[in-house]
C-alpha positions as CSV (number, residue, x, y, z in Angstrom):
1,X,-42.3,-77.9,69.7
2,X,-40.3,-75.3,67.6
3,X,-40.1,-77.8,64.5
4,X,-43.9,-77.8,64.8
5,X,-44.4,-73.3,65.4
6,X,-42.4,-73.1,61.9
7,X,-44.6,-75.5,60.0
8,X,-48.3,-73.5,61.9
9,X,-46.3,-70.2,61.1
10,X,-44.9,-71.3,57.5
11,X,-48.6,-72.2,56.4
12,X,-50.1,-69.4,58.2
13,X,-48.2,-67.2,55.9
14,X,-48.9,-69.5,52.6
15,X,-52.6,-69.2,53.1
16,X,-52.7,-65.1,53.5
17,X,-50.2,-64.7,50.3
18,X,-53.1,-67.0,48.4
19,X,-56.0,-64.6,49.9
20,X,-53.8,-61.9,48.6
21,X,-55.9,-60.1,45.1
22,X,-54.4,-60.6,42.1
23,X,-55.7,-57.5,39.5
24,X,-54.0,-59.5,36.3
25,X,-55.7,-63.3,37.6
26,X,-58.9,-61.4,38.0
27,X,-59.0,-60.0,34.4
28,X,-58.0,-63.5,33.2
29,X,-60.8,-65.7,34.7
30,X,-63.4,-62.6,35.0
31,X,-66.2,-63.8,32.1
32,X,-66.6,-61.3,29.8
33,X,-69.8,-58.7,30.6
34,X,-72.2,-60.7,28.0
35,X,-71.2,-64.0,29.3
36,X,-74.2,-66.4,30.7
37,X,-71.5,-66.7,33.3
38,X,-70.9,-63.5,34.9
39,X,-73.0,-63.1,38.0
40,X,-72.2,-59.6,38.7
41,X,-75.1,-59.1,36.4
42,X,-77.8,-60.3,38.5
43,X,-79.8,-58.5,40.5
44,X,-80.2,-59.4,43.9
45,X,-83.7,-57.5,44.7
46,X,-85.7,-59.1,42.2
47,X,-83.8,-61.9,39.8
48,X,-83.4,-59.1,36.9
49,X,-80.4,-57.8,35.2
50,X,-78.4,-54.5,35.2
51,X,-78.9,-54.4,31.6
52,X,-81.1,-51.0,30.6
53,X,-84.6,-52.0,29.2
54,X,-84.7,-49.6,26.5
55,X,-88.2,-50.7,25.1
56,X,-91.8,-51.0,26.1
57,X,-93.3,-53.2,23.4
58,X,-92.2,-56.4,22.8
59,X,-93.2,-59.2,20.4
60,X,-92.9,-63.0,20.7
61,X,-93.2,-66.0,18.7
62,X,-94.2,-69.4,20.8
63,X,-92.5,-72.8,19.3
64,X,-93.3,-75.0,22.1
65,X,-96.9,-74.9,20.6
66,X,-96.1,-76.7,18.0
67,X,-95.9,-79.8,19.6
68,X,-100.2,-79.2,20.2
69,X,-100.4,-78.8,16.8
70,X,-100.9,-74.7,17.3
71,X,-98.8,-71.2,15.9
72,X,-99.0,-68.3,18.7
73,X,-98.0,-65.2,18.8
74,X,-98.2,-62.5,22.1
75,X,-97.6,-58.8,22.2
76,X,-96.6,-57.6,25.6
77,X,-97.2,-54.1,26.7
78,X,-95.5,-52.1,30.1
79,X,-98.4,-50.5,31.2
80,X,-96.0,-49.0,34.3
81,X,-92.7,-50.2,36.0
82,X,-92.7,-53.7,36.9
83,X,-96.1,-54.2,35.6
84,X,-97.3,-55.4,32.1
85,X,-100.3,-56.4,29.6
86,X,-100.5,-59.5,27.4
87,X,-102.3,-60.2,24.2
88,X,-102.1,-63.4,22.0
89,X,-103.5,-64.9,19.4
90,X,-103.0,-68.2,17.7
91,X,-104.6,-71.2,15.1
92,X,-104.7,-75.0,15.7
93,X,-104.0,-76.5,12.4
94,X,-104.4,-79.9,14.2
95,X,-105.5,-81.6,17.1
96,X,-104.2,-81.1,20.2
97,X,-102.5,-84.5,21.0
98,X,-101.6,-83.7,24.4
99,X,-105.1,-82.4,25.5
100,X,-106.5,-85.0,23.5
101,X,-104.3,-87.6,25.6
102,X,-105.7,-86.0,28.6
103,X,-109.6,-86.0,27.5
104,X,-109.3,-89.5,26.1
105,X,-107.5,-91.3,29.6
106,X,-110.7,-89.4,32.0
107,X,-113.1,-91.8,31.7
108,X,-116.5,-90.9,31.8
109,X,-116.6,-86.9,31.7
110,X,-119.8,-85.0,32.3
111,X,-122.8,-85.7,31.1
112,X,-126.1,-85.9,32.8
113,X,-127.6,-89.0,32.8
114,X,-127.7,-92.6,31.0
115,X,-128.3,-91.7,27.6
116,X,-126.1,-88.5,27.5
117,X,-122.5,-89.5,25.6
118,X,-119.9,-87.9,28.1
119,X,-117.2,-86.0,26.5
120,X,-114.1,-88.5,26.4
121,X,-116.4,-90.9,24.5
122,X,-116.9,-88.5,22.0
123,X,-113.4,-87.0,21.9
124,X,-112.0,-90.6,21.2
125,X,-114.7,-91.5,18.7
126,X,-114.1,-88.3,16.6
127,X,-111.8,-86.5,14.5
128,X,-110.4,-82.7,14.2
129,X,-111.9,-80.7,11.1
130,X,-111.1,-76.9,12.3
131,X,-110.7,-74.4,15.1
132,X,-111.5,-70.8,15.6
133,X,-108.5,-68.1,16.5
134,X,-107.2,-68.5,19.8
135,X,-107.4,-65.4,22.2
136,X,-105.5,-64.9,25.4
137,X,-104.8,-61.9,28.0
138,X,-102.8,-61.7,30.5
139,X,-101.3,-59.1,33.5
140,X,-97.8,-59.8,34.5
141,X,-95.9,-58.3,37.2
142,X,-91.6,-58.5,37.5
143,X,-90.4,-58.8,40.7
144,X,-86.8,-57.4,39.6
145,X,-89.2,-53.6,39.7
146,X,-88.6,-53.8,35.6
147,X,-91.1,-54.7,33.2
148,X,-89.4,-57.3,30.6
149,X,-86.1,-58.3,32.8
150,X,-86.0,-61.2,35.4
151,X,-88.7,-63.6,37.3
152,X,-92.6,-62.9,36.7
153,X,-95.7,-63.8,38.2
154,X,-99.0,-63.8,36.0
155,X,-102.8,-64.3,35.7
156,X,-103.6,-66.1,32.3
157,X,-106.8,-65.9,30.7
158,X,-107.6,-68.6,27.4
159,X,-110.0,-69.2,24.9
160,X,-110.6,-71.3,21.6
161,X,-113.5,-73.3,20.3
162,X,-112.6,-76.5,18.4
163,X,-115.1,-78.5,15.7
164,X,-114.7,-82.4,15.5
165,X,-116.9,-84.9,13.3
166,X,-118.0,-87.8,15.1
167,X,-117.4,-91.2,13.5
168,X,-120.3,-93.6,12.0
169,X,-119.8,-95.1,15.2
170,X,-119.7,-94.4,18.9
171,X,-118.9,-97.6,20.5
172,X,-121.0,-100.2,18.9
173,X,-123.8,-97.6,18.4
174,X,-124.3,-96.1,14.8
175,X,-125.0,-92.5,14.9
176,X,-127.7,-91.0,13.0
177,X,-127.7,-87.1,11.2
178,X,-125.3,-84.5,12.0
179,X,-121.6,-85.1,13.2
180,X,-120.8,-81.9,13.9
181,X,-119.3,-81.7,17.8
182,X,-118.8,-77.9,19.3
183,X,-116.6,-77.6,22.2
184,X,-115.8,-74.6,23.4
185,X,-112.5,-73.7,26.2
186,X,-112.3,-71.1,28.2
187,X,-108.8,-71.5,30.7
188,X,-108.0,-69.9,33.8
189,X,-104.1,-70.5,35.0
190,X,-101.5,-68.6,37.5
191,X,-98.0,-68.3,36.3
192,X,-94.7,-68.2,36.8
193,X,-92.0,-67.6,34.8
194,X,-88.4,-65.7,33.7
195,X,-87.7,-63.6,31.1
196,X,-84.1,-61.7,29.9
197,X,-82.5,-59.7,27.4
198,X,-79.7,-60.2,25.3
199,X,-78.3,-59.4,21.8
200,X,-76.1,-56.2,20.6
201,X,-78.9,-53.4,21.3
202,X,-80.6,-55.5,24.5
203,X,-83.8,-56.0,22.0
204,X,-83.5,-59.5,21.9
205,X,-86.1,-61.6,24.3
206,X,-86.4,-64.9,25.4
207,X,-88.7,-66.4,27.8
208,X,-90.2,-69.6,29.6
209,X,-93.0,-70.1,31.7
210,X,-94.5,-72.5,33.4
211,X,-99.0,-71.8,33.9
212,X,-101.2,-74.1,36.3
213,X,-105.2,-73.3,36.4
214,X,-108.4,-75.2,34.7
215,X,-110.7,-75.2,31.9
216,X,-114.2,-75.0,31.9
217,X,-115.5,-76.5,28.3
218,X,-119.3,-76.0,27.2
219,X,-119.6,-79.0,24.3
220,X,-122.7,-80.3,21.9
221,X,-124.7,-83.0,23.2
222,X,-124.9,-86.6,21.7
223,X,-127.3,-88.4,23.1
224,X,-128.2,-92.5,22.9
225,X,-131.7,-93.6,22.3
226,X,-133.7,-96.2,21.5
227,X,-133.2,-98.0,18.2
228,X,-135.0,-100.9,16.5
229,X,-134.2,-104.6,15.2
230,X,-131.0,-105.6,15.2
231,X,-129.7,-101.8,16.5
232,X,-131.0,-101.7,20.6
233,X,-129.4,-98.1,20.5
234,X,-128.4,-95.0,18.2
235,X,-126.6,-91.6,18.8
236,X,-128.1,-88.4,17.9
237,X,-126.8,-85.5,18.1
238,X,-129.1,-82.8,20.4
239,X,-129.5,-78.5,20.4
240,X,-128.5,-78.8,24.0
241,X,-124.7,-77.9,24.9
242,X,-123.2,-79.8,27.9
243,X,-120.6,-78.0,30.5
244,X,-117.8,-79.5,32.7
245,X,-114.4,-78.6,34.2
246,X,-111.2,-79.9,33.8
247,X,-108.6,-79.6,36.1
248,X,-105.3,-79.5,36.7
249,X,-104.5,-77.3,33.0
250,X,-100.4,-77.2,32.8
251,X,-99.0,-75.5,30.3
252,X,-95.2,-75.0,30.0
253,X,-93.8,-72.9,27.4
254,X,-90.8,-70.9,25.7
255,X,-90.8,-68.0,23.7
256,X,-88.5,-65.5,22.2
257,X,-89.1,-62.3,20.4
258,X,-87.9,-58.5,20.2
259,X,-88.8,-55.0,22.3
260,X,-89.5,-52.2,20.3
């Protein structure tokens, strides 16, 4: 019984020396202030830093486009304290394979009766020739109370108008006169996302974000009529512009920039 009240008092007193603050072991393994590492930099009230925002412009360069065949850039303004304003603008230089991916696997899309080509058909039957300049807007608001530094939430607005040329063929149906197919998006998306500040000055910015909404695209008509001998059917294209949405629209995206 005394053999065993040395060994609870012996340990008692190893485990208090080993709570016991060491000021030289805490400057040794203490990350340095600019390390990824240190969590005395977060902000518990809103997911920002202590770093000072010194700037209330910022501009931003999106690669993830790139993979849709697209260069955007987005100015962001603070209009006051946590919130802010977004423009962008942007140019396809190519289709879009992931939205082209989507379009193609829908099936029949839109369209208003037997003889109208739905939208998919078209889109896999056709090939990119040009694009007008993307435009986007945007109010974000930062939960951390500062504009540029920590999580975000957002309201997204898109829009961009693409021109394709139909092929000879649509199926097994030759089409007839102009080629030209209009369609026109205009996206809607909520966000989320998380933005910080780094480099020598706190000017540097990098950000991802992840957007979930739908599109509502107006496109040209096609129709399939009558034909004659040994062609039962032909495509033509029509004046008429078609409408349908398409939902979910993901987008998920990283950009980095600088505040000025």
């Amino acid at each position: 019984m005394r053999y065993l009240a040395f060994l609870l008092l012996f340990f008692s007193s190893r485990l208090l020396q080993s709570q016991t603050t060491d000021p030289e072991l805490d400057k040794k393994y203490t990350p340095n202030e600019n390390s990824p590492f240190n969590m005395t930099q977060i902000n518990r009230d809103g997911g920002g830093s202590e770093k000072e925002v010194s700037f209330g412009n910022s501009l931003k360069y999106t690669p993830t486009m790139l993979i849709r065949q697209k260069l955007y850039f987005s100015y962001e303004r603070r209009l006051f304290k946590p919130v802010t304003i977004i423009l962008g603008v942007g140019k396809a230089f190519g289709g879009d394979f992931i939205q082209g991916t989507y379009l193609g696997s829908l099936g029949l899309l839109g369209g208003a009766g037997n003889n109208v080509i739905d939208l998919s058909t078209l889109y896999n039957n056709s090939d990119y020739y040009d694009s007008s300049v993307l435009l986007s807007g945007g109010l974000r608001v930062y939960f951390s109370g500062t504009a540029f530094d920590g999580g975000f939430f957002e309201f997204f607005y898109r829009r961009e108008t693409f021109e394709y040329h139909v092929q000879s063929k649509v199926g097994d149906y030759p089409l007839i006169g102009d080629n030209r197919l209009f369609y026109r998006m205009n996206g809607y998306s909520l966000g989320y996302g998380y933005q910080f500040i780094g480099g020598k000055k706190n000017k540097l910015v990098h950000e991802i974000a992840f957007n979930l909404g739908f599109k509502v695209v107006n496109y040209t008509e096609f129709d399939k009529i009558t034909g004659s001998g040994s062609t039962p059917y032909k495509v033509i294209r029509t004046d008429k512009e078609l409408s349908v949405n398409l939902y979910p629209a993901i987008n998920f995206s990283y950009s980095f920039g600088f505040g000025f």
